[in-house]
N, C-alpha and C positions, 0 to 999 in steps of 0.2 A: 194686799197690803200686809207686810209685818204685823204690826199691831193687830188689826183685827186677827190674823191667819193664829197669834197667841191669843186669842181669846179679849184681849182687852179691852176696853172704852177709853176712848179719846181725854174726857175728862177724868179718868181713874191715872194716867199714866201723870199728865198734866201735873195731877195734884202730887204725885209723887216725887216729882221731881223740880217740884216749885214754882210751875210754870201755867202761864195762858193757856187755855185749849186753840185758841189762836198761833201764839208761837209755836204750840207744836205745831198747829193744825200747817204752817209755813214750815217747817221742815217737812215734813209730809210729802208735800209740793215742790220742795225742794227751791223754796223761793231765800230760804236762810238756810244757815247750817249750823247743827247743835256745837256746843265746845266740845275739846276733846274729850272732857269727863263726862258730860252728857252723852257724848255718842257711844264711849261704853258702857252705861247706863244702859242706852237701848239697846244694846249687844247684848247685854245680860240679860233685860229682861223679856227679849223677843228670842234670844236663840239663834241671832245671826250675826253673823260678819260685816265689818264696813262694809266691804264689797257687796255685801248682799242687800243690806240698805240702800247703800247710794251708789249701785254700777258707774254712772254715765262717770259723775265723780271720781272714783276711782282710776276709771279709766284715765280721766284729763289729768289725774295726780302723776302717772306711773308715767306717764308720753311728757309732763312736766320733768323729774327726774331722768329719766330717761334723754332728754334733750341735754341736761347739765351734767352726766357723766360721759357723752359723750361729744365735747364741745371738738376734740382733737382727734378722736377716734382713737386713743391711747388705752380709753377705757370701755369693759363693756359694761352694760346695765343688765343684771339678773335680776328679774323681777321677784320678789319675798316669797314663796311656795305656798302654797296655798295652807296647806297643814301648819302654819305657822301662823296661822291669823286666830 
């Protein structure tokens, strides 16, 4: 897990960020999903990537776009390089 893998405690990151150890504890699990400002929050202070937080997520975002660029086949979908995150 992120968090711990950075050292941290559950309720240390919590407090930081104004939050339940619960809500976080549901991101975690992936049963919620933080705002966007919070999620780079945890990007900074873990040292990861969306993608590295929440793959499956990710995943369903990029196959979501990827659907709506290409409704006609006009267009293609290049996914964001990774170096760019």
């Amino acid at each position: 897990m992120a968090r711990q893998d950075a050292g941290y405690e559950q309720k240390r990151i919590a407090e930081l960020l104004g939050l339940t150890a619960i809500s976080l504890c549901n991101w975690e699990n992936e049963r919620a999903m933080p705002s966007g400002t919070n999620l780079i929050k945890l990007c900074v202070l873990y040292g990861r990537s969306p993608r590295e937080l929440y793959p499956e997520y990710y995943q369903q975002i990029e196959g979501e776009i990827a659907s709506l660029w290409q409704p006609d086949g006009a267009c293609q979908y290049n996914p964001i390089p990774p170096q760019c995150l």
